[in-house]
Residue frames relative to the residue before (quaternion, step in Angstrom):
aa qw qx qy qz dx dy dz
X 1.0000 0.0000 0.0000 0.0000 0.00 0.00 0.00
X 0.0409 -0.7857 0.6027 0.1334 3.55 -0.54 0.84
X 0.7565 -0.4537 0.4396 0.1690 2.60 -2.56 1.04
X 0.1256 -0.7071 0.6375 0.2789 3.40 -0.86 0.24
X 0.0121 -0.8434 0.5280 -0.0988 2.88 -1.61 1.31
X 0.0487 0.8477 -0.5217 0.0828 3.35 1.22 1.60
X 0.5000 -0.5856 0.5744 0.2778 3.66 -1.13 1.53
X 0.7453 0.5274 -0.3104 0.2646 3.24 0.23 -1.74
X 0.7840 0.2912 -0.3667 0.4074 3.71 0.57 -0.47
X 0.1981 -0.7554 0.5823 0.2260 4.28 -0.65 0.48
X 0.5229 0.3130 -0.6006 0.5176 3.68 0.58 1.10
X 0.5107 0.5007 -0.6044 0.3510 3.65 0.33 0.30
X 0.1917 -0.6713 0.7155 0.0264 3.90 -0.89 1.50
X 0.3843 -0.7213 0.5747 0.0417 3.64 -0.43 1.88
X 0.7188 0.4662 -0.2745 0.4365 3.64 0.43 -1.13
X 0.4632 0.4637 -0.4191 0.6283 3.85 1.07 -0.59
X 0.8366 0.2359 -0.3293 0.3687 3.39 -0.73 -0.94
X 0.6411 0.3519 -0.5564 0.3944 3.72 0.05 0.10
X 0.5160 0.5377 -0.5525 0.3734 3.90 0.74 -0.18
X 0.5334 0.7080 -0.3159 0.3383 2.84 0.85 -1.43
X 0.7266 0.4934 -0.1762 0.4444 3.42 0.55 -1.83
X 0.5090 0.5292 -0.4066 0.5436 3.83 1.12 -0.89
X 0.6318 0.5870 -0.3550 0.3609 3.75 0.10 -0.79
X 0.8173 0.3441 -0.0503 0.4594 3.01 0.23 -1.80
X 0.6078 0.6567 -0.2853 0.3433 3.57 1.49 0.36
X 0.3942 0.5914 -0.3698 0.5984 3.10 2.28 0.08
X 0.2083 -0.7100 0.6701 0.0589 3.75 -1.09 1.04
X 0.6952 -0.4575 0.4870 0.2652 3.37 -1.50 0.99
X 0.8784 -0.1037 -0.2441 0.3975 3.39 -0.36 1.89
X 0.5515 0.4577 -0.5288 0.4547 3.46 1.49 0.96
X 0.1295 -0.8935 0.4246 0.0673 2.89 -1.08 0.73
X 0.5939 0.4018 -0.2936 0.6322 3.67 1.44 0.85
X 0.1709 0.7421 -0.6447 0.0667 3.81 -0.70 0.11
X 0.3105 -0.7528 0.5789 0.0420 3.48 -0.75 1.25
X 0.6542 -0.7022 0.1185 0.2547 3.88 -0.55 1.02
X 0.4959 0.4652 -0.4154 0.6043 2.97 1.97 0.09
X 0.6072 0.5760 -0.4400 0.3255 3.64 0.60 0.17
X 0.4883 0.6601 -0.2124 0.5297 2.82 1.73 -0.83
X 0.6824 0.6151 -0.2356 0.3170 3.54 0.48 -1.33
X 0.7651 0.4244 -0.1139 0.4708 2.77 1.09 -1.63
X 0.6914 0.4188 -0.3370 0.4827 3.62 0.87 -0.37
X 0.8247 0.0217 -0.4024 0.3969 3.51 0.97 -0.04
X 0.7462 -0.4493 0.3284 0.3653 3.58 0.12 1.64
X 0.6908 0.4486 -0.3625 0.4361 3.64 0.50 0.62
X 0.7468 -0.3832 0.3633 0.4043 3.35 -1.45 0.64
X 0.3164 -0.7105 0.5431 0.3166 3.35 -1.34 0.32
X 0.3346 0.7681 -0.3466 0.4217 3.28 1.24 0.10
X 0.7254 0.2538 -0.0787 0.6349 3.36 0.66 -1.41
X 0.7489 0.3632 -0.4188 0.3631 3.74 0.47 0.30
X 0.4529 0.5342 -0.4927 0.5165 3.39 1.59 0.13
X 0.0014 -0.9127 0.0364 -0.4069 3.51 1.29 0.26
X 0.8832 -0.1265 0.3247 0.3140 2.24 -0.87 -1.78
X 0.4520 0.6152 -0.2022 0.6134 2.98 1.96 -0.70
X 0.6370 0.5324 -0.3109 0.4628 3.80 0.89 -1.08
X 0.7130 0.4724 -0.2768 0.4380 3.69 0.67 -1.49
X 0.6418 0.5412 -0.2216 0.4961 3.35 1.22 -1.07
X 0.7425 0.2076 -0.4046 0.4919 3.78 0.47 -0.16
X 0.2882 0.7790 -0.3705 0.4157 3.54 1.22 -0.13
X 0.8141 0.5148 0.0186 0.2681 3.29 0.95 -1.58
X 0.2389 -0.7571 0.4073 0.4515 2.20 2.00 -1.14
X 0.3277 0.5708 -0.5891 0.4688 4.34 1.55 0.73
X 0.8852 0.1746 -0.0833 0.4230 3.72 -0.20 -0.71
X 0.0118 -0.8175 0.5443 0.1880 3.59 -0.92 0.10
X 0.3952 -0.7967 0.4312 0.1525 3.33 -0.92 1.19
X 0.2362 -0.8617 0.4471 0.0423 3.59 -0.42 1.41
X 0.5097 -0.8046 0.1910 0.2372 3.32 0.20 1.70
X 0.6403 0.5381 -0.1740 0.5198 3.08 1.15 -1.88
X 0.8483 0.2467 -0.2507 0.3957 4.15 0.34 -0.59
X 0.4860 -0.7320 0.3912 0.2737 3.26 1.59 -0.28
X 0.5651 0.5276 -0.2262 0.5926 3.21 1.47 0.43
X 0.3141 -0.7292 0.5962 0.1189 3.10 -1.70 0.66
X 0.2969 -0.6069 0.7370 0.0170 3.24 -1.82 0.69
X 0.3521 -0.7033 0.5130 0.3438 3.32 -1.35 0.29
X 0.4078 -0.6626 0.5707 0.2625 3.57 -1.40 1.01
X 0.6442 -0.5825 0.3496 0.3514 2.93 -1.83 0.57
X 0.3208 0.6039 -0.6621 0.3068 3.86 0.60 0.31
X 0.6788 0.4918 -0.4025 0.3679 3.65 0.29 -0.62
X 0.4834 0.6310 -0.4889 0.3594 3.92 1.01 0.37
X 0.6916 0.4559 -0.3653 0.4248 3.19 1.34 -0.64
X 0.6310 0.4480 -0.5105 0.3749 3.51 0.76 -0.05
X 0.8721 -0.0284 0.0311 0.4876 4.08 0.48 -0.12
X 0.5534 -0.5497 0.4773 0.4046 3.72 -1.32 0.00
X 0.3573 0.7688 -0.4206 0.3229 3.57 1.40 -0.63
X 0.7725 0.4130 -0.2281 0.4249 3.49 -0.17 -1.47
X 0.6166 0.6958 -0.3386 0.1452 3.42 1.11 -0.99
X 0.6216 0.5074 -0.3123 0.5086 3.46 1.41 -0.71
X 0.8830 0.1739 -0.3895 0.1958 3.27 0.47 0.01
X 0.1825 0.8199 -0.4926 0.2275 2.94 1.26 1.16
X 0.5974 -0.6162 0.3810 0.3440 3.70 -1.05 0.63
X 0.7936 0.4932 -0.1879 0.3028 3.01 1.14 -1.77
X 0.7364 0.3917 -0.3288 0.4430 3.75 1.61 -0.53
X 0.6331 0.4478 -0.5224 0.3547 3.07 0.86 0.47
X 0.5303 0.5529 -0.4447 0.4641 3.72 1.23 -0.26
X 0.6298 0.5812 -0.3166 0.4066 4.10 1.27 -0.51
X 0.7548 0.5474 -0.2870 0.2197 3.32 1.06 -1.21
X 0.6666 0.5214 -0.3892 0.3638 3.20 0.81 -0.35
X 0.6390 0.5863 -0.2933 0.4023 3.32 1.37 -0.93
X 0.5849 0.5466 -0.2617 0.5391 3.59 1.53 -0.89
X 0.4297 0.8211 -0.2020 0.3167 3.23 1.06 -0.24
X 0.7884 0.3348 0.1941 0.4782 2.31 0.16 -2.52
X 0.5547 0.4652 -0.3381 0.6013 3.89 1.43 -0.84
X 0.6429 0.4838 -0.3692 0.4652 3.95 0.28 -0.88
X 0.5730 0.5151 -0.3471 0.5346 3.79 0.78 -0.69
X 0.8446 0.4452 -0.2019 0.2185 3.26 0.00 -1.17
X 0.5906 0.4073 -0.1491 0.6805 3.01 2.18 -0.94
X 0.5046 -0.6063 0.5790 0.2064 3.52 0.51 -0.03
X 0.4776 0.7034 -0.2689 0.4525 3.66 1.51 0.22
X 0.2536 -0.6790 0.6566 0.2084 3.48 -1.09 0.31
X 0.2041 -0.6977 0.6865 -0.0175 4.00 -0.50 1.82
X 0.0067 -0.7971 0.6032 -0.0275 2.93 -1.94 0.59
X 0.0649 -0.7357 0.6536 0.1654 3.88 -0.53 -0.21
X 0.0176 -0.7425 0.6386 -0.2012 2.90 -1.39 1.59
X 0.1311 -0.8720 0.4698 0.0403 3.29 -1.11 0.77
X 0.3056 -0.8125 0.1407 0.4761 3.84 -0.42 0.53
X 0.3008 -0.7353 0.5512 0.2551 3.57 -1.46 -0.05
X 0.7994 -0.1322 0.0317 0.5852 3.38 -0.12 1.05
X 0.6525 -0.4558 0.0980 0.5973 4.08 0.30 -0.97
X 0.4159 0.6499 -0.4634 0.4358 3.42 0.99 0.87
X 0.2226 -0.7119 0.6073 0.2738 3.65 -0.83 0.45
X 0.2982 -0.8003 0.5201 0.0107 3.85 -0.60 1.03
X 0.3175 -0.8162 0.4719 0.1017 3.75 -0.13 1.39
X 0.5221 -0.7170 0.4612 -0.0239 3.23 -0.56 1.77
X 0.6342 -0.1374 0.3877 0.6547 3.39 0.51 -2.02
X 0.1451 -0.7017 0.6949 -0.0613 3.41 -1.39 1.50
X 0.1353 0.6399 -0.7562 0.0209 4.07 -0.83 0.29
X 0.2024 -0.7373 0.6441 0.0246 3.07 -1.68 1.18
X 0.6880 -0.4113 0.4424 0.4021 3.93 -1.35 0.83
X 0.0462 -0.7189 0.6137 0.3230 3.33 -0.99 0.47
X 0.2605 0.5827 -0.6623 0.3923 3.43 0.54 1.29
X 0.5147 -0.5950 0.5772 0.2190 3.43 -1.73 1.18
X 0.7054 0.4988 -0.3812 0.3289 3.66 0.55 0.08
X 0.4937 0.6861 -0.2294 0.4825 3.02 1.40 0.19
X 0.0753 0.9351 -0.3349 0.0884 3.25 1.56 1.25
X 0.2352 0.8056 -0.3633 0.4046 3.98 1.79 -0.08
X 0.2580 0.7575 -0.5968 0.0592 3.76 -0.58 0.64
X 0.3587 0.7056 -0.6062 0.0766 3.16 -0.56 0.79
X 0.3941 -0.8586 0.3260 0.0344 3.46 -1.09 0.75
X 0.6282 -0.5226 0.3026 0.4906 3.40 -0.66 0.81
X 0.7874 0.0800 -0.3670 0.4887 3.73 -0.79 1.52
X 0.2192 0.5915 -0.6319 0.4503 3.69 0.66 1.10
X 0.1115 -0.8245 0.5542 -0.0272 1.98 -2.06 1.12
X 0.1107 -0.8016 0.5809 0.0880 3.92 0.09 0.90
X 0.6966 -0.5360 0.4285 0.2094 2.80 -2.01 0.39
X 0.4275 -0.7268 0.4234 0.3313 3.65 -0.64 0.67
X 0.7525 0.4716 -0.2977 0.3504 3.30 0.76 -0.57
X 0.8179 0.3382 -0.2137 0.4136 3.74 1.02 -0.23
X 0.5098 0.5882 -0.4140 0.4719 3.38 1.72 -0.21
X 0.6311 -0.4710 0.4826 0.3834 3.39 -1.71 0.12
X 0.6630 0.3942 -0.3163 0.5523 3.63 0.74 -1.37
X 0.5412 0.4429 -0.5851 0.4107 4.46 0.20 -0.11
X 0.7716 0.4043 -0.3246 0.3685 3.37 0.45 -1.44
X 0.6447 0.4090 -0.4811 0.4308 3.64 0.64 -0.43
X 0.5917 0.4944 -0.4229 0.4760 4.02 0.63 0.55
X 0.4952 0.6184 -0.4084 0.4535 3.29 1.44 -0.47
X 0.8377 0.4216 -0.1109 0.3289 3.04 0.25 -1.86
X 0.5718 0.5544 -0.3855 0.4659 3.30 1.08 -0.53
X 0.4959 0.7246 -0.3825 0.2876 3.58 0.83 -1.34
X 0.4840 -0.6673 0.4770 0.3048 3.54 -1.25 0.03
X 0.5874 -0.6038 0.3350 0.4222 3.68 -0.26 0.75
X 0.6696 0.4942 -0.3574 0.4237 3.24 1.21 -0.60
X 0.6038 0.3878 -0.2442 0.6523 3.76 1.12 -1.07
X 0.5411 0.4776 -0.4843 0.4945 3.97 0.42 -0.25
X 0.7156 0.5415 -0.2151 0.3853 3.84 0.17 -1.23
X 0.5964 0.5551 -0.3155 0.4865 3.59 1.77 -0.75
X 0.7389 0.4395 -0.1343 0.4928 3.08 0.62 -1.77
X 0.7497 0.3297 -0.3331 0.4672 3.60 0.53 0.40
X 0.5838 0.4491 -0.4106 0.5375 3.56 1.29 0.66
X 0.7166 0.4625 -0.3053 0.4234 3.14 1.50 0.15
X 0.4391 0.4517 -0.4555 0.6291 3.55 2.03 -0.08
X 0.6089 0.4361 -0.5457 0.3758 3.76 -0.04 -0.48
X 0.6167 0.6629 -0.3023 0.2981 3.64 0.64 -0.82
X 0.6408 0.4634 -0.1310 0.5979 3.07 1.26 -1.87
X 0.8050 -0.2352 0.1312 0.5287 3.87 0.31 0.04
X 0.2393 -0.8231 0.5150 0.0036 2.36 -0.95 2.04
X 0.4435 0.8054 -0.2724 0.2835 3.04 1.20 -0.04
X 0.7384 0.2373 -0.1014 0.6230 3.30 1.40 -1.35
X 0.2678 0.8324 -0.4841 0.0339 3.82 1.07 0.13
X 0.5421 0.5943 -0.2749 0.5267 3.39 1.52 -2.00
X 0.6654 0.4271 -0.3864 0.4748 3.60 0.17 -0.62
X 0.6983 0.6612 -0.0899 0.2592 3.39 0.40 -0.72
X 0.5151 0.5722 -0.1192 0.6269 2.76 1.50 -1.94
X 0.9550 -0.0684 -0.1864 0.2203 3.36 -0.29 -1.38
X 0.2516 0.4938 -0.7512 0.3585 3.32 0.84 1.50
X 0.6782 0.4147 -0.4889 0.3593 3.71 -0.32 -0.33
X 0.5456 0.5345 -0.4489 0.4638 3.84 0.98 -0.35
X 0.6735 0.4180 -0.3228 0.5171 3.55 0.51 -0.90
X 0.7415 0.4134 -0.4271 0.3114 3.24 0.34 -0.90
X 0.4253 0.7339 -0.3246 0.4185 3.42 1.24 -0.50
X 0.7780 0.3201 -0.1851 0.5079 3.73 1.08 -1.45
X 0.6044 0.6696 -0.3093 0.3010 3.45 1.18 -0.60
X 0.4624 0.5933 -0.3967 0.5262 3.17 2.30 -1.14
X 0.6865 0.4957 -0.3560 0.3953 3.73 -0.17 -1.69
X 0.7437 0.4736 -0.2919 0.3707 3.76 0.08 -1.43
X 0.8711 0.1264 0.0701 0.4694 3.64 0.34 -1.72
X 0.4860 -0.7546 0.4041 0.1762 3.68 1.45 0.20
X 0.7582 0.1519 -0.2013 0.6013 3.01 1.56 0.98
X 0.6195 -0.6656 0.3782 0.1739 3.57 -1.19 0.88
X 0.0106 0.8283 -0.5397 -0.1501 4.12 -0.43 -0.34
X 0.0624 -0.7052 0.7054 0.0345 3.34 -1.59 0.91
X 0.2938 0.7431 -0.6003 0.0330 3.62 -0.56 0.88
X 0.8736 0.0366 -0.1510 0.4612 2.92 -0.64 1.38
X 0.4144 0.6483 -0.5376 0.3449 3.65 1.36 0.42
X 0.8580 0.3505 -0.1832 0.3277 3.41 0.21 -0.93
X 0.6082 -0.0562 -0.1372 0.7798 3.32 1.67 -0.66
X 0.4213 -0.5839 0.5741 0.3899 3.83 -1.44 0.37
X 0.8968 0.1588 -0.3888 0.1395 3.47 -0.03 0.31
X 0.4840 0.6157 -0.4591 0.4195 2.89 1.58 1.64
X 0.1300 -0.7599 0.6228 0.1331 3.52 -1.12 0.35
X 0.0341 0.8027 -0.5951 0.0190 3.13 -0.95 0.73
X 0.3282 -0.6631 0.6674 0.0847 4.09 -1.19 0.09
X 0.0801 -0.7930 0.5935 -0.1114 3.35 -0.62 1.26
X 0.1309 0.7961 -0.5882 -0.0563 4.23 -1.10 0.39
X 0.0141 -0.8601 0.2888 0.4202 3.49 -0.40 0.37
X 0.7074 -0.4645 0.3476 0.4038 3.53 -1.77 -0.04
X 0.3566 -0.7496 0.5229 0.1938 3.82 -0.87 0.85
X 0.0733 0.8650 -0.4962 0.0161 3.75 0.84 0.82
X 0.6473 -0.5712 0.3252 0.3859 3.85 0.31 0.25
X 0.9165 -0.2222 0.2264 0.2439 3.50 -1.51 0.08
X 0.7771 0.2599 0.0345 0.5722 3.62 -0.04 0.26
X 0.7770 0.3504 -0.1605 0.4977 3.76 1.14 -0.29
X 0.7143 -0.6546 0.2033 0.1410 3.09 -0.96 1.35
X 0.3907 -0.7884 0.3410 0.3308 3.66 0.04 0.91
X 0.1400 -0.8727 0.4670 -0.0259 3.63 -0.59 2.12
X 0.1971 0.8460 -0.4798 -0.1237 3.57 -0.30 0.42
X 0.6011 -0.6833 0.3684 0.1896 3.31 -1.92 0.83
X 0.0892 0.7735 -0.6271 0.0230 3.62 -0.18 0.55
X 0.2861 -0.7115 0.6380 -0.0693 2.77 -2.59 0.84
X 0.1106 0.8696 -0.4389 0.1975 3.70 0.19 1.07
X 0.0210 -0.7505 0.6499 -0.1180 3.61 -1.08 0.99
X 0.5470 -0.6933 0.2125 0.4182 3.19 -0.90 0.49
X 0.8220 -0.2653 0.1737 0.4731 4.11 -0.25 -0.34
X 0.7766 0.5106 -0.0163 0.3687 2.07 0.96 -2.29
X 0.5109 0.4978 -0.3632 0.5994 4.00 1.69 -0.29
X 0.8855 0.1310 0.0588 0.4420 3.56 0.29 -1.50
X 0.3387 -0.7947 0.4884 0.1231 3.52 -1.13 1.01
X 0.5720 -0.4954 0.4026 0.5151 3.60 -0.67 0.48
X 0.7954 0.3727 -0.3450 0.3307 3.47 0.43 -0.90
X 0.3391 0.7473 -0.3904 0.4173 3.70 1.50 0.04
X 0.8025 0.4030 -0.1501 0.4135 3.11 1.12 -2.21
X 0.5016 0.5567 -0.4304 0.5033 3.48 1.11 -0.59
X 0.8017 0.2044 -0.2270 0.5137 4.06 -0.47 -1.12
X 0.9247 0.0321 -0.3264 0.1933 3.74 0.09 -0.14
X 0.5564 0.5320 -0.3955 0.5009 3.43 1.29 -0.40
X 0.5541 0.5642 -0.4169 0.4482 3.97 0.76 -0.09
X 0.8522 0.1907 -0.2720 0.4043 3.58 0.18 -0.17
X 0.5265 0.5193 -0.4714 0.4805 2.98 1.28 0.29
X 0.6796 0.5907 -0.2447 0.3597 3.56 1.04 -0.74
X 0.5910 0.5521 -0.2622 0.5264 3.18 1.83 -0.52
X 0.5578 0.5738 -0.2617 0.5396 3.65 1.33 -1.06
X 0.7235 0.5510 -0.2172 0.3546 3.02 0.86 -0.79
X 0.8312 0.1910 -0.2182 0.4743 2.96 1.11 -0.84
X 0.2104 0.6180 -0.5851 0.4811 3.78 1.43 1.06
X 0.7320 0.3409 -0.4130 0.4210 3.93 0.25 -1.54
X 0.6616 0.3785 -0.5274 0.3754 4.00 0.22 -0.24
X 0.5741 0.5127 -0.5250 0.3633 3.81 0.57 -0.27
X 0.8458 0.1030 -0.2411 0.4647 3.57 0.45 -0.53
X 0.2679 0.6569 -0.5836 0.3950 3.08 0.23 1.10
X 0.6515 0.6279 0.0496 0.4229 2.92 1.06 -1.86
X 0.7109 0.2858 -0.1912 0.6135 3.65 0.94 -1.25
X 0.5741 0.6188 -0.2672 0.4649 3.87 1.44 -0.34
X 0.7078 0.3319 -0.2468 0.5726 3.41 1.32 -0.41
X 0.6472 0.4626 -0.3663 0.4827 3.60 1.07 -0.64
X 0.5588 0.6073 -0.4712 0.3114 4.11 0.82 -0.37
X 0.6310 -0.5834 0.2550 0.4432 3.52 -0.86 0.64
């Protein structure tokens, strides 16, 4: 795939468009390409695509799989479209299981991941029960600080990336921070204690939802699984004894599912 590279115009930014071109060089059902593969397809030096490949996994566009030498694209690329989404390893190793948990609980399940201080919705499956009246859709976005599925990114986070992202909600409003702060404390003990986060009624009052996250490996972005219905179907104490272990089981079978489809 060649680069475009028109001299004549000087808003044309060459170095964007050959990333660009790395991207768009992964074909519907491949799912590794090693940098001379790269090279060749987009007519450029391997030099300048090791590169490019670097800035790009850097970024969190590409991830760089140790054991084959080779790259795949990372989920940063969800935020640029729905495109990439199908061939992504992780939502198709999720859907069936998100699925099947969302059935069983009568819940609407998701995977989400964060974007700056929003938590950004990956993959959504809804109950195919009619009470299940919750729509939100693959690229939604909720707040990190009051949903179940933010706080289960909170808590998981490293104290050190945890310690950022909460000098910067205190910033953004200082008003609700105390409120804030110590849901993320709890949520923080709820991970260690019960393996799983809670929102009832923080973000909307008449939803409740339960959030855990997913331990996908090295080099990939921190995803977590949540479940949520409105109140008035499901009680906190429902979500604690039954949608919690199923949601946790649940989200162990997408890890190896996942690390089972990504092995060579």
């Amino acid at each position: 795939m060649p680069s475009l590279k028109p001299k004549e115009d000087r808003h044309f930014v060459t170095a964007l468009s050959r990333g660009l071109s790395v991207l768009q060089a992964f074909r519907s059902g491949e799912e590794r390409l090693s940098n001379q593969e790269l090279a060749v397809r987009c007519e450029l030096p391997k030099s300048t695509i090791t590169r490019l490949t670097y800035t790009l996994t850097r970024l969190g566009f590409l991830h760089y799989h140790d054991e084959s030498g080779r790259y795949r694209l990372g989920l940063a690329t969800l935020t640029i479209g729905g495109t990439t989404l199908s061939r992504m390893q992780l939502r198709e190793a999720a859907r069936p299981i998100l699925q099947d948990l969302a059935n069983r609980t009568q819940t609407m399940t998701a995977l989400a991941m964060r974007d700056e201080l929003s938590m950004l919705y990956i993959e959504t499956c809804r109950s195919e029960s009619s009470i299940v009246t919750l729509r939100l859709e693959i690229g939604s976005r909720l707040p990190i600080g009051t949903t179940a599925v933010g706080r289960g990114c909170l808590a998981a986070e490293t104290p050190e990336n945890r310690k950022v992202l909460l000098e910067r909600l205190r910033s953004a409003d200082l008003s609700s921070w105390p409120q804030v702060e110590r849901s993320v404390e709890q949520a923080i003990a709820d991970l260690s204690a019960t393996g799983c986060v809670t929102s009832f009624g923080a973000w909307r009052g008449e939803i409740n939802a339960i959030a855990t996250p997913l331990s996908l490996g090295k080099g990939l972005p921190l995803i977590v699984a949540n479940s949520a219905a409105p109140a008035r179907t499901i009680s906190e104490t429902a979500f604690r004894t039954d949608v919690r272990p199923r949601l946790i089981a649940a989200a162990r079978a997408i890890e190896e599912r996942y690390f089972s489809r990504s092995s060579p």
